[in-house]
LUMSE-427868 format. One record per residue (C-alpha): x, y, z; chain; residue number from 1. Coordinates in steps of 0.2 Angstrom, whole numbers. Layout:
REM LUMSE-427868
<c1:X c2:Y c3:Z mol:A seq:NUM>
...
END
This chain:
REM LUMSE-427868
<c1:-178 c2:-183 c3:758 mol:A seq:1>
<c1:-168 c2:-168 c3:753 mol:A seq:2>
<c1:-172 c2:-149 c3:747 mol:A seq:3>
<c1:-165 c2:-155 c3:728 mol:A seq:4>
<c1:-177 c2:-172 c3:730 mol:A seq:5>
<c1:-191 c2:-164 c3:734 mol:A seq:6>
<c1:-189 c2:-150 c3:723 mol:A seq:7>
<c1:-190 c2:-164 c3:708 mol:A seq:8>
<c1:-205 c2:-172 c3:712 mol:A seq:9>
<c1:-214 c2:-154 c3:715 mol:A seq:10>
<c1:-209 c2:-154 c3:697 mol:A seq:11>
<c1:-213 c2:-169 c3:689 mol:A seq:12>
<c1:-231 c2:-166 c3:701 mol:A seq:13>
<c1:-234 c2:-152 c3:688 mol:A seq:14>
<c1:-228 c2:-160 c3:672 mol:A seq:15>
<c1:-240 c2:-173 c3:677 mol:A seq:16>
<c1:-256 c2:-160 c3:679 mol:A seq:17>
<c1:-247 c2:-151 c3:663 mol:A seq:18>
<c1:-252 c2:-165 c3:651 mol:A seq:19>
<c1:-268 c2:-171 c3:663 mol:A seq:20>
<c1:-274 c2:-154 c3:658 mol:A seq:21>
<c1:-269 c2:-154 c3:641 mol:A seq:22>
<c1:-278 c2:-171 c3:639 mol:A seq:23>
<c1:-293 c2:-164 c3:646 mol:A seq:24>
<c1:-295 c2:-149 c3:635 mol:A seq:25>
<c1:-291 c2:-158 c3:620 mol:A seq:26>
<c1:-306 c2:-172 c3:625 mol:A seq:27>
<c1:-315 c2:-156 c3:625 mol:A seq:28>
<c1:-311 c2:-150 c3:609 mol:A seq:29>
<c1:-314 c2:-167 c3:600 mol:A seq:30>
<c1:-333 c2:-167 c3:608 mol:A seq:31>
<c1:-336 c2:-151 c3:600 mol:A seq:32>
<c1:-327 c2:-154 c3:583 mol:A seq:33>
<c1:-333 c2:-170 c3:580 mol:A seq:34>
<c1:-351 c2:-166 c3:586 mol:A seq:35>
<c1:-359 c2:-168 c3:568 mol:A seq:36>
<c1:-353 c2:-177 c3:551 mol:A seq:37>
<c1:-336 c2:-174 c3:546 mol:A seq:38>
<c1:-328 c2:-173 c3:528 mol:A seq:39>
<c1:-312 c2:-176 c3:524 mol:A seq:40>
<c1:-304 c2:-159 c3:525 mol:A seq:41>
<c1:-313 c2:-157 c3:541 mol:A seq:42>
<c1:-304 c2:-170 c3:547 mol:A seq:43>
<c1:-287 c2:-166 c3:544 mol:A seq:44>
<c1:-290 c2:-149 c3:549 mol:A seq:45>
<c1:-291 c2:-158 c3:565 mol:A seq:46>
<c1:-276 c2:-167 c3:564 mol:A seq:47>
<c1:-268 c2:-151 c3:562 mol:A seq:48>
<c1:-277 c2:-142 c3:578 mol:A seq:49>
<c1:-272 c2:-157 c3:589 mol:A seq:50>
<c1:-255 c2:-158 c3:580 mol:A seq:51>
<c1:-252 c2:-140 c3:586 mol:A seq:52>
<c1:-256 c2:-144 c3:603 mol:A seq:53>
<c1:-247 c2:-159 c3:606 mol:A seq:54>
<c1:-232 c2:-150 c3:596 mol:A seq:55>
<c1:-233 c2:-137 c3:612 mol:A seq:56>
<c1:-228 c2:-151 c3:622 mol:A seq:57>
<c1:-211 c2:-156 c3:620 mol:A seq:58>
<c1:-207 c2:-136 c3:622 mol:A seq:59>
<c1:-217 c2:-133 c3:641 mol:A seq:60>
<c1:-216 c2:-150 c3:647 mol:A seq:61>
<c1:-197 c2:-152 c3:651 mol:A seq:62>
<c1:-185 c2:-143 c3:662 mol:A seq:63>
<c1:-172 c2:-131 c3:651 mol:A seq:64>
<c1:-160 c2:-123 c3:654 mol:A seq:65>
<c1:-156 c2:-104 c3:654 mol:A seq:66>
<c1:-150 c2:-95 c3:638 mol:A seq:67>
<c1:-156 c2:-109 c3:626 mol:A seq:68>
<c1:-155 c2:-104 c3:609 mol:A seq:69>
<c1:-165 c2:-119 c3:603 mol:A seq:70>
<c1:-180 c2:-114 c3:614 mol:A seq:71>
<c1:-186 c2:-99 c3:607 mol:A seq:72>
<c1:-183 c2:-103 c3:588 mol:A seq:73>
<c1:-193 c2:-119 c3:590 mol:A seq:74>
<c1:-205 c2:-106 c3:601 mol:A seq:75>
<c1:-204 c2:-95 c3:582 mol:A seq:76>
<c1:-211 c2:-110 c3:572 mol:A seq:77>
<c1:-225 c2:-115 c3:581 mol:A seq:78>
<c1:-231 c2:-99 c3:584 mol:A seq:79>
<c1:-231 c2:-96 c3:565 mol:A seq:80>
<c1:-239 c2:-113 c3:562 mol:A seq:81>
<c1:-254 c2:-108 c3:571 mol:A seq:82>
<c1:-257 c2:-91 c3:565 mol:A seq:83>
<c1:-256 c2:-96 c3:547 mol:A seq:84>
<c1:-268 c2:-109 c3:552 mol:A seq:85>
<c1:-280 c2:-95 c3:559 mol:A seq:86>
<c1:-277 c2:-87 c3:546 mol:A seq:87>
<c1:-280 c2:-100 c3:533 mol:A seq:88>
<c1:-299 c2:-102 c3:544 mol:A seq:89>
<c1:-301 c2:-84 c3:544 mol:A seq:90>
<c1:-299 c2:-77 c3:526 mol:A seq:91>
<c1:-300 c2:-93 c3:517 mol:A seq:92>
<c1:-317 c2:-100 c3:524 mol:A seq:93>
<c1:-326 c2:-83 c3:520 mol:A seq:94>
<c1:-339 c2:-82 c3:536 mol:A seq:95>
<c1:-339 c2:-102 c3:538 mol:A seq:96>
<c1:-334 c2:-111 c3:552 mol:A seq:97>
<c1:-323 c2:-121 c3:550 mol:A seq:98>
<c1:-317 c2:-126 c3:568 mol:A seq:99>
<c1:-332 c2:-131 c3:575 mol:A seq:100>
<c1:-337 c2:-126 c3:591 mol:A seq:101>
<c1:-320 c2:-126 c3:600 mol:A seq:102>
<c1:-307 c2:-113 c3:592 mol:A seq:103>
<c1:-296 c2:-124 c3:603 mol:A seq:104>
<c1:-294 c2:-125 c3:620 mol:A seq:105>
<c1:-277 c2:-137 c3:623 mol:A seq:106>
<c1:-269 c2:-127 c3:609 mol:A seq:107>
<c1:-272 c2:-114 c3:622 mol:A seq:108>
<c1:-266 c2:-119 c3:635 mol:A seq:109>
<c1:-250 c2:-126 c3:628 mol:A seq:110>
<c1:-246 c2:-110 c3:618 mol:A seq:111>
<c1:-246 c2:-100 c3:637 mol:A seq:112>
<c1:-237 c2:-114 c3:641 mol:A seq:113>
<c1:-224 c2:-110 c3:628 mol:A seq:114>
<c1:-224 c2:-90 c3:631 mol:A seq:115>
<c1:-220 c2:-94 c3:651 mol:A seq:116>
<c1:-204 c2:-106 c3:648 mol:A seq:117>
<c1:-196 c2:-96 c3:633 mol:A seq:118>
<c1:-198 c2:-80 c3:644 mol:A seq:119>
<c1:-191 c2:-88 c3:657 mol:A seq:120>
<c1:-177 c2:-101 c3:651 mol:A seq:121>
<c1:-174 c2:-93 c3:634 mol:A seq:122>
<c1:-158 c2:-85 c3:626 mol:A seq:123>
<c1:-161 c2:-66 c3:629 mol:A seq:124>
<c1:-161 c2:-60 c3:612 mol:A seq:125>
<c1:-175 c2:-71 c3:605 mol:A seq:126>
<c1:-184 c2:-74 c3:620 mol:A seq:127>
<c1:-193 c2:-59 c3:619 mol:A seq:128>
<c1:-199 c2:-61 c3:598 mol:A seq:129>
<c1:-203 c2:-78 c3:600 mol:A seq:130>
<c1:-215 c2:-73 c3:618 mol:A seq:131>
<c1:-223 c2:-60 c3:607 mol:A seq:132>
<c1:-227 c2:-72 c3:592 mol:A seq:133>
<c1:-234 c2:-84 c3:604 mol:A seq:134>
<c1:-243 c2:-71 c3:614 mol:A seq:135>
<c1:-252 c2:-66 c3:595 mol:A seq:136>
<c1:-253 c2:-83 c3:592 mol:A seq:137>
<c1:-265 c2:-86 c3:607 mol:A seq:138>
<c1:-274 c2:-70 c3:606 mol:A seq:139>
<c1:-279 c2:-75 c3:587 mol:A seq:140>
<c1:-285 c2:-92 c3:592 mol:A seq:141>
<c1:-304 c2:-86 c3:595 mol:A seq:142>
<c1:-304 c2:-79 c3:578 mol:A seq:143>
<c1:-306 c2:-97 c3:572 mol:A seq:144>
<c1:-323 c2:-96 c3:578 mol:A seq:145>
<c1:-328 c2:-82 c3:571 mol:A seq:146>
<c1:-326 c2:-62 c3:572 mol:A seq:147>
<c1:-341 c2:-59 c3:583 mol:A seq:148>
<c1:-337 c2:-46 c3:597 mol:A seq:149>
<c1:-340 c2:-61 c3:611 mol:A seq:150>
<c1:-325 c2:-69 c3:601 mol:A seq:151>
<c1:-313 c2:-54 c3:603 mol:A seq:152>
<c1:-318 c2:-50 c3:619 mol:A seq:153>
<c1:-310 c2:-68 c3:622 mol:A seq:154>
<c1:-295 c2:-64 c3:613 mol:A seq:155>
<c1:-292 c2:-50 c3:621 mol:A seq:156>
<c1:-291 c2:-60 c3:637 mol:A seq:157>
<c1:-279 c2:-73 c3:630 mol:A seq:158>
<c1:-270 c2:-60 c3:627 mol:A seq:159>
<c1:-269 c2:-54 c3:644 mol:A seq:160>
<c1:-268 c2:-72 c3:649 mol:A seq:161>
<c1:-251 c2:-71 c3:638 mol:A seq:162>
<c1:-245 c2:-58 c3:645 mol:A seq:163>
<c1:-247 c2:-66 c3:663 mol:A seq:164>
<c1:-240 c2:-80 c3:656 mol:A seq:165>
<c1:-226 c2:-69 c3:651 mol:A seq:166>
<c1:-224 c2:-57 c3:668 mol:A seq:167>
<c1:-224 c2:-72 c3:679 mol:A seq:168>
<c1:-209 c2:-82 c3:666 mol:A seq:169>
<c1:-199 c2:-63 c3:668 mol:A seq:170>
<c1:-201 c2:-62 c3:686 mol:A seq:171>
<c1:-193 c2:-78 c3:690 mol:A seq:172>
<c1:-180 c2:-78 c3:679 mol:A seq:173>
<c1:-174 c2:-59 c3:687 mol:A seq:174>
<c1:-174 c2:-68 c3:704 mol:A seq:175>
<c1:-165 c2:-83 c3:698 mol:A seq:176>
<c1:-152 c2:-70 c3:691 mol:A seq:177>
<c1:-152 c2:-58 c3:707 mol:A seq:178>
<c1:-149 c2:-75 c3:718 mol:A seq:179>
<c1:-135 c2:-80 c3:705 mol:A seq:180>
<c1:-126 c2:-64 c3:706 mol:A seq:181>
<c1:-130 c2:-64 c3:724 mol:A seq:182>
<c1:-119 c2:-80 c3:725 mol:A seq:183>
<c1:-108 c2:-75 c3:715 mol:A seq:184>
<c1:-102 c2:-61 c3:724 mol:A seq:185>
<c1:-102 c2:-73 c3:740 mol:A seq:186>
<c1:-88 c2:-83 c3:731 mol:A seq:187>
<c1:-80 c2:-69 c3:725 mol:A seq:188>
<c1:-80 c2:-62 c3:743 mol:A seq:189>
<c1:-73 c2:-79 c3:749 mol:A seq:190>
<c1:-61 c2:-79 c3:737 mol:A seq:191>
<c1:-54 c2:-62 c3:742 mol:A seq:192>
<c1:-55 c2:-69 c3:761 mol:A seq:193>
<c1:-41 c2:-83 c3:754 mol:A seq:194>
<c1:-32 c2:-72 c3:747 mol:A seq:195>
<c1:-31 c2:-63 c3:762 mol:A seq:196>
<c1:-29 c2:-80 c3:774 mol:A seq:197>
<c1:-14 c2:-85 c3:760 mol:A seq:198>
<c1:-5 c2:-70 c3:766 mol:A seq:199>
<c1:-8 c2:-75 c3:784 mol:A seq:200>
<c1:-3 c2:-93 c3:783 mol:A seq:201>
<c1:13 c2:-89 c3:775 mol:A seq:202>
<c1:20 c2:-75 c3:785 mol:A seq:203>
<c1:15 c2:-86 c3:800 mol:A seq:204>
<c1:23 c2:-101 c3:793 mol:A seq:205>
<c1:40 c2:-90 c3:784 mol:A seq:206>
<c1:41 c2:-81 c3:801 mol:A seq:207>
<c1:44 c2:-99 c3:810 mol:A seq:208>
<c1:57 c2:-104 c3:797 mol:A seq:209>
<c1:65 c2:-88 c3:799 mol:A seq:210>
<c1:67 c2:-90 c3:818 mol:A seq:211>
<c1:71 c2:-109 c3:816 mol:A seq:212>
<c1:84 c2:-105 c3:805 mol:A seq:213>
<c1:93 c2:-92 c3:816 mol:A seq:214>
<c1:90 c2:-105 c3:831 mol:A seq:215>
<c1:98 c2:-118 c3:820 mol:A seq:216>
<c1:114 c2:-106 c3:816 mol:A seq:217>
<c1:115 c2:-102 c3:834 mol:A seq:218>
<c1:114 c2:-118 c3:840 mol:A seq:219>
<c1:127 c2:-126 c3:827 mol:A seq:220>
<c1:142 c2:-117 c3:834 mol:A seq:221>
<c1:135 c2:-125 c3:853 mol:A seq:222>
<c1:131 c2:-140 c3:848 mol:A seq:223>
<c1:131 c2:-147 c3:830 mol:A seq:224>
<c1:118 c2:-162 c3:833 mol:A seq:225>
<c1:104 c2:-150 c3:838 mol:A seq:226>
<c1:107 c2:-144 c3:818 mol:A seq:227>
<c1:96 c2:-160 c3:813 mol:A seq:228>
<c1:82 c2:-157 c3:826 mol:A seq:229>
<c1:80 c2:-140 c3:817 mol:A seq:230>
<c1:84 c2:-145 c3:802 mol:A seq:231>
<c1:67 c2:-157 c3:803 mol:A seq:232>
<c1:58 c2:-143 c3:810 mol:A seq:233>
<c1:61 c2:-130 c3:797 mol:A seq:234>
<c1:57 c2:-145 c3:782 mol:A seq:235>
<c1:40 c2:-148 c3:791 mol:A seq:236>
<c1:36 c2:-131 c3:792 mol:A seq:237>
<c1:42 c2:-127 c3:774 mol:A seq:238>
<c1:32 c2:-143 c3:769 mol:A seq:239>
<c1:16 c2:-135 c3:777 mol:A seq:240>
<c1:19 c2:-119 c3:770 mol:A seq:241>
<c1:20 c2:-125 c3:752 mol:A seq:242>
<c1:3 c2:-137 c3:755 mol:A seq:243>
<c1:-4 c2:-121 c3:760 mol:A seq:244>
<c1:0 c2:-111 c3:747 mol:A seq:245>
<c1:-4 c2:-123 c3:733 mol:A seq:246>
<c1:-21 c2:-128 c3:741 mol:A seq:247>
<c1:-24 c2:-106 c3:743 mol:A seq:248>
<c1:-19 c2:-104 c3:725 mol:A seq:249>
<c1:-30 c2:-118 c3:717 mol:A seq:250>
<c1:-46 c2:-109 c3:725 mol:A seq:251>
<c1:-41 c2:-91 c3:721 mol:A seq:252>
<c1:-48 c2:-86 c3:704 mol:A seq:253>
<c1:-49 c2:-69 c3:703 mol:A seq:254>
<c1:-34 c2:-60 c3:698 mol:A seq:255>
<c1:-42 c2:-42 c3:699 mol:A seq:256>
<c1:-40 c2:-44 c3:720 mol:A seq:257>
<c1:-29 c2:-26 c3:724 mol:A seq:258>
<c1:-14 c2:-33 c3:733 mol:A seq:259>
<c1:-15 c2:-22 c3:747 mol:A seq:260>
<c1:-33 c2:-28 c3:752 mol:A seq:261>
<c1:-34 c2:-26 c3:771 mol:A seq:262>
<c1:-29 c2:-41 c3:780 mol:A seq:263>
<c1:-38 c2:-51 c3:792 mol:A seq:264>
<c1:-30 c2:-58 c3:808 mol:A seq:265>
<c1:-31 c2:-75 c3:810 mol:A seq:266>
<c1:-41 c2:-83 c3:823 mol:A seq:267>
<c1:-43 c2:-101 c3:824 mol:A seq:268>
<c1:-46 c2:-116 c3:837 mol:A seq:269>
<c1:-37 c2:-106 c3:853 mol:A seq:270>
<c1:-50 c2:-90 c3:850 mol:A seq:271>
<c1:-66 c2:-102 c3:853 mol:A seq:272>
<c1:-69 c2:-98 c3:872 mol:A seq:273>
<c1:-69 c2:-75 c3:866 mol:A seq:274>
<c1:-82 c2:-82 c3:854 mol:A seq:275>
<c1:-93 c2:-91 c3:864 mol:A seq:276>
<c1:-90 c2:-78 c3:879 mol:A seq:277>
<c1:-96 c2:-65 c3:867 mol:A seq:278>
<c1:-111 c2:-74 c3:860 mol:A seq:279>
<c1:-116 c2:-78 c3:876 mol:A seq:280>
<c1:-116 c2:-58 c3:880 mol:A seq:281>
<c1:-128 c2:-56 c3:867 mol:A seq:282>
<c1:-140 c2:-69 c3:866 mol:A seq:283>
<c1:-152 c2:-79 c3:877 mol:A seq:284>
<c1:-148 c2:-96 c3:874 mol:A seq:285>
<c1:-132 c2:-98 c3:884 mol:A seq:286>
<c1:-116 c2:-108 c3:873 mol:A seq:287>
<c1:-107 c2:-121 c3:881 mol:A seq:288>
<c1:-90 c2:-126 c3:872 mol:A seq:289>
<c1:-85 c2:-146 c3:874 mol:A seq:290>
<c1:-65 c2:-150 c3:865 mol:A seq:291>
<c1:-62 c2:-170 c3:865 mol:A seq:292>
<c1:-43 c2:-172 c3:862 mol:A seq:293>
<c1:-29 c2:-160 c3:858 mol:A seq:294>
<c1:-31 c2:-147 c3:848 mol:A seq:295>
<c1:-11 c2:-141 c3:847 mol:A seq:296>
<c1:-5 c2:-143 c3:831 mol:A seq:297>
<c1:-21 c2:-143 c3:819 mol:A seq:298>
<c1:-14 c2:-135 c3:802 mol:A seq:299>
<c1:-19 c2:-116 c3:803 mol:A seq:300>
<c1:-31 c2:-117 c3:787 mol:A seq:301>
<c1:-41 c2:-128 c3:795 mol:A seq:302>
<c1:-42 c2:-120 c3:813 mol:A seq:303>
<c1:-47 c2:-104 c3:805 mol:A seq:304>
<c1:-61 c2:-112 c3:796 mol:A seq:305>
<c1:-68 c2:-123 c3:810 mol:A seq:306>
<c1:-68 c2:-107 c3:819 mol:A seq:307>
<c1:-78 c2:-101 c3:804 mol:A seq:308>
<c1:-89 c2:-115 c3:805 mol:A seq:309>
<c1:-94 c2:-112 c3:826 mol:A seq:310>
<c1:-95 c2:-93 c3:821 mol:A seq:311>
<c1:-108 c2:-97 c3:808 mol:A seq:312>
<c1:-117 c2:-108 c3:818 mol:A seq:313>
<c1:-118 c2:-97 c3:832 mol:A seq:314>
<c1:-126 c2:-81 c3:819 mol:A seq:315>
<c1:-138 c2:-95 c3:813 mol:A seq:316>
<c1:-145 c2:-100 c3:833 mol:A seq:317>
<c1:-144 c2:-79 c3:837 mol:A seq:318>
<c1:-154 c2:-77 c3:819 mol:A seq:319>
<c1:-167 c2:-91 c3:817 mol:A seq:320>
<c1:-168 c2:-100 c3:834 mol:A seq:321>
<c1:-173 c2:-87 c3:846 mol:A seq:322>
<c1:-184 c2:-99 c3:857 mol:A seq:323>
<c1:-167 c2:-109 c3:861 mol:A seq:324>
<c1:-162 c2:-112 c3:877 mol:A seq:325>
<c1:-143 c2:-119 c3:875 mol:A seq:326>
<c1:-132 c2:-119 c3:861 mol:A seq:327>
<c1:-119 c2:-133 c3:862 mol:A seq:328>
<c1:-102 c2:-132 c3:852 mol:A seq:329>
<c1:-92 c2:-149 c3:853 mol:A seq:330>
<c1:-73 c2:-150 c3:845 mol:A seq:331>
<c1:-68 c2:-167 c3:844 mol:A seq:332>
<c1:-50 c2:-172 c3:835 mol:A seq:333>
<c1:-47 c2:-190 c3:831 mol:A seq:334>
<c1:-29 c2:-195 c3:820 mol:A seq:335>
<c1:-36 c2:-191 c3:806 mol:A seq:336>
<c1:-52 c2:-180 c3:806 mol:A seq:337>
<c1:-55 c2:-164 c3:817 mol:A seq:338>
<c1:-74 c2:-166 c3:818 mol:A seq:339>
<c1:-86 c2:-148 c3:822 mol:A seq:340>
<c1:-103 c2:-148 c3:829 mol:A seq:341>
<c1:-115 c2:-132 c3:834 mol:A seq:342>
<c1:-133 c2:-139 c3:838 mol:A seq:343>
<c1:-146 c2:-129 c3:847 mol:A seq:344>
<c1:-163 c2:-134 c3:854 mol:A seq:345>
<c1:-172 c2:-122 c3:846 mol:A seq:346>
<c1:-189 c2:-126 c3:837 mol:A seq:347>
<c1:-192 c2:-141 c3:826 mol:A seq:348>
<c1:-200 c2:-133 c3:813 mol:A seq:349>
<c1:-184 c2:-124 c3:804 mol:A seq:350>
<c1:-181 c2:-127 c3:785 mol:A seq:351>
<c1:-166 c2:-121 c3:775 mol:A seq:352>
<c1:-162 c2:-103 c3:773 mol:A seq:353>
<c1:-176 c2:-97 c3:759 mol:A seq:354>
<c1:-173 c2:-89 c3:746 mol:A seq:355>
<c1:-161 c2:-73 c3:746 mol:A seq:356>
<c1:-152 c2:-79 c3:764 mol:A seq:357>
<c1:-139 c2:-91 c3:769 mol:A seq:358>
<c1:-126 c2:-85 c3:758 mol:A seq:359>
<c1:-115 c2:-87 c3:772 mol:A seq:360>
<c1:-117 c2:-104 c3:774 mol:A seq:361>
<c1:-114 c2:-104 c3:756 mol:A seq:362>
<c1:-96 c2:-97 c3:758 mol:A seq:363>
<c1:-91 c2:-107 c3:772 mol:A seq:364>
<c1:-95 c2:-123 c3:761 mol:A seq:365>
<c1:-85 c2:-119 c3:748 mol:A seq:366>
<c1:-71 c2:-114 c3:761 mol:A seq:367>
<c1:-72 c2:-131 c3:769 mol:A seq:368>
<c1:-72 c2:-141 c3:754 mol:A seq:369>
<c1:-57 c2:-133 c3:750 mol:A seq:370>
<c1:-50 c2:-142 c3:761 mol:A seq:371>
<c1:-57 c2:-160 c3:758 mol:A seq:372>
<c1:-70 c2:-156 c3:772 mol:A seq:373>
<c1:-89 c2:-161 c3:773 mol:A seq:374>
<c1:-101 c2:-150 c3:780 mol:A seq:375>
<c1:-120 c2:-153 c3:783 mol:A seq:376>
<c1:-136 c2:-144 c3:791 mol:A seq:377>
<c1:-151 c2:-147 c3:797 mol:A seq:378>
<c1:-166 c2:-152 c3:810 mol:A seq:379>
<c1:-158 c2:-165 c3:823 mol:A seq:380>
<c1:-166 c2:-181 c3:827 mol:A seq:381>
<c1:-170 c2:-175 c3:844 mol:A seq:382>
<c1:-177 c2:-156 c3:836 mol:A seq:383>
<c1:-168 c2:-142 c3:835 mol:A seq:384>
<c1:-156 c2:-137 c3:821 mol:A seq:385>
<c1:-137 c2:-144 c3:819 mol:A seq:386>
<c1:-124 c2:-139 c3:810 mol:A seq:387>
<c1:-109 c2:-150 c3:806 mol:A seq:388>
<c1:-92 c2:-150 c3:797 mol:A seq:389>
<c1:-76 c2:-162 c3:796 mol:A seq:390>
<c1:-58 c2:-159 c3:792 mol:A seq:391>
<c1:-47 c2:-173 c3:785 mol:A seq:392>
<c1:-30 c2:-167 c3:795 mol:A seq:393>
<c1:-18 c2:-179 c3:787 mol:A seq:394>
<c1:-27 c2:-171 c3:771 mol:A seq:395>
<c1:-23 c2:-155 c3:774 mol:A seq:396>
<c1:-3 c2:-158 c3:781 mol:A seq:397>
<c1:0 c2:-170 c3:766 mol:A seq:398>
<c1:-6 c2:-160 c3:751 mol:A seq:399>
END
C-alpha cells in the first residue's frame, strides 16, 4: 500500500469517528431534551437544534480544498443560524428554559469542527470572519441553558475550545504553504539547472557539428565519398541537438532565469567510478559499481541525469542508512531502456523522507520524467532501501 493509499484510509478512519461522535452526542441530547412531555414548539425547536448539527456536517466531513470561497460563506450562515437561535432562547424565553437539559452537545462539536476546516482550507480573506463567527457561535451555545455563572464558565471554555480548534487549522495550513513554497523553489531550482544543462548539451552537440563540418570540407577535396559518411554524422548530431533542445525548452518555465547564470559542467555515465571513489572516501558502507552493456553513445541528457540519480542515491545511504554495510550501483543498458539501481542493506525500518526533506528526490523526479523516465523508492524485498530509475533511449534520441 502506498504513502497516498494510506494517507486516505487515515482519513476516511476520522470522517468515520467524526460522525460516530456526532451521533453519540446527539443520542445524548435527545435523552435530555426529551426527558419529560414535549409540546409542539418544543419539538420543532428540536428539529432546529439537530438540524444545526447535522448542517455542520457537510462543511467538516469532506476533504476541501485550499482557498475555497464557498467554505467559509456557508461557515457565515450557519454560524448566524445558531446565534440567532440562542438568542431567540435567551431574550425571548425571559428565564425559561427552553433547551432542556443539553444546550447541545453535537452542535458543538460540529461547530469546532467547522472553525478547524474553514481556518485551515478556506479562502484567506473570509476564513478568518467566518472562524470568529463560529468560534461566538460556540462560545454562546451554554447560554441556552441559562446565564448562571457555571454556564459561562463553560462558554468560556468553548471558547478556548474554538480557539484551539482555530490554532491547530492555522498551524497546518502555514506548513502546508512552507512545504509548497519549499517545493516550489526545488522546481524552480531544477528548472534553472536545465537551463544551465540546455546550454551544455548544445555547445557539446554544435561543437561536434562544427568539427564534423570542417572534417567533411577537408575530406571533400581527398576523397568526395567520405562527404556522405559526414554528411550522416552531422544530421544525427543535428537531429539530437534539436530533440535536446525542444525537450529542454518544454520544461523550462521560468523566464526571469539571468542568462549569464553559472554554468555547470556536465558529468554523466563515464564520471560514475570519481563518484563512487569519493563516496566511498567518506562513508562506511563501501559502494560497488556494476555496468551491464555498453554505455557509449547514451544521449548526454539522459547520462547526466542517471548520474543524478546514483548521486542521490548515494546522499540518501550516507543520510539515512548509517548501519549499511554495502551500497550497490547496478547500470544496465538494454536497446531500448538504460535501466539505474542504488540499493543498500541498510535498516528495514526506513519510511519516505518526512515532512520538510526529500526535496531532492523531488527534483530529480521531475528531471527524469522529463525525459519519459520512471523512477521509484523504497524498502527492498530483501530490507534495506532501493532506489530505481529507467530511461527510454530511443525516446530520448527520437523526440
Amino acid at each position: 500500500m502506498s504513502t497516498l493509499d494510506l494517507r486516505r484510509w487515515w482519513v476516511r478512519l476520522a470522517q468515520a469517528a467524526g460522525l460516530l461522535a456526532i451521533g453519540l452526542l446527539a443520542l445524548f441530547d435527545l435523552r435530555f431534551t426529551t426527558s419529560g412531555s414535549m409540546s409542539a414548539a418544543d419539538l420543532l425547536l428540536l428539529l432546529v437544534r439537530m438540524g444545526l448539527a447535522v448542517a455542520t456536517v457537510p462543511l467538516w466531513l469532506p476533504v476541501h480544498r485550499l482557498g475555497s470561497r464557498l467554505l467559509p460563506v456557508a461557515a457565515l450562515a450557519l454560524a448566524a443560524a445558531s446565534l440567532a437561535l440562542t438568542a431567540a432562547g435567551v431574550f425571548i424565553a425571559n428565564g425559561s428554559n427552553p433547551f432542556g437539559g443539553s444546550w447541545g452537545l453535537a452542535e458543538t462539536a460540529g461547530l469546532l469542527g467547522v472553525v478547524f476546516v474553514v481556518t485551515r482550507w478556506g479562502a484567506a480573506r473570509l476564513a478568518p470572519w467566518a472562524a470568529l463567527a463560529a468560534g461566538l457561535a460556540v462560545s454562546a451555545l451554554p447560554l441556552r441553558a441559562g446565564t448562571d455563572n457555571v454556564l459561562v464558565i463553560f462558554g468560556l471554555i468553548q471558547a478556548l475550545a474554538a480557539a484551539g480548534a482555530a490554532g491547530v487549522g492555522l498551524y497546518l495550513r502555514i506548513i502546508a504553504a512552507g512545504r509548497e513554497r519549499a517545493i516550489a523553489l526545488v522546481r524552480a531550482e531544477q528548472r534553472a539547472e536545465f537551463a544551465r544543462d540546455l546550454h551544455d548539451f548544445i555547445a557539446h552537440h554544435v561543437t561536434g557539428i562544427v568539427v564534423q563540418a570542417q572534417g567533411a570540407r577537408f575530406v571533400a577535396e581527398q576523397d568526395p565519398r567520405r562527404v556522405i559518411v559526414a554528411l550522416e554524422q552531422i544530421e544525427r548530431a543535428g537531429a539530437e541537438t534539436m530533440a535536446s533542445m525542444r525537450r529542454m525548452v518544454g520544461i523550462l518555465r521560468n523566464p526571469n532565469t539571468p542568462p549569464d547564470a553559472p554554468l555547470a559542467p556536465l558529468a554523466g555515465l563515464t564520471e560514475l567510478e570519481p563518484l563512487l571513489t569519493g563516496f566511498n572516501g567518506t562513508a562506511a558502507a563501501p559502494a560497488r559499481l556494476h555496468i551491464d552493456g555498453d554505455l557509449d553513445g547514451v544521449p548526454v541528457e539522459v547520462s547526466t541525469s542517471a548520474y543524478r540519480v546514483v548521486m542521490e542515491g548515494l546522499t540518501n545511504a550516507r543520510q539515512h542508512a548509517p548501519g549499511a554495510r554495502s551500497v550497490d550501483v547496478a547500470v544496465r543498458r538494454t536497446p531500448d531502456w538504460l535501466l539505474v539501481r542504488v540499493a543498500d542493506d541498510g535498516a528495514a525500518g526506513r519510511t519516505a523522507p518526512a515532512r520538510g526533506h526529500g526535496f531532492g528526490l523531488i527534483g530529480l523526479t521531475e528531471r527524469v520524467r522529463a525525459l519519459g523516465g520512471t523512477i521509484t523508492a523504497g524498502p527492498g524485498i530483501a530490507g534495506g532501501w532501493v532506489l530505481d530509475a529507467a530511461f527510454p533511449l530511443r525516446a530520448a534520441v527520437g523526440r
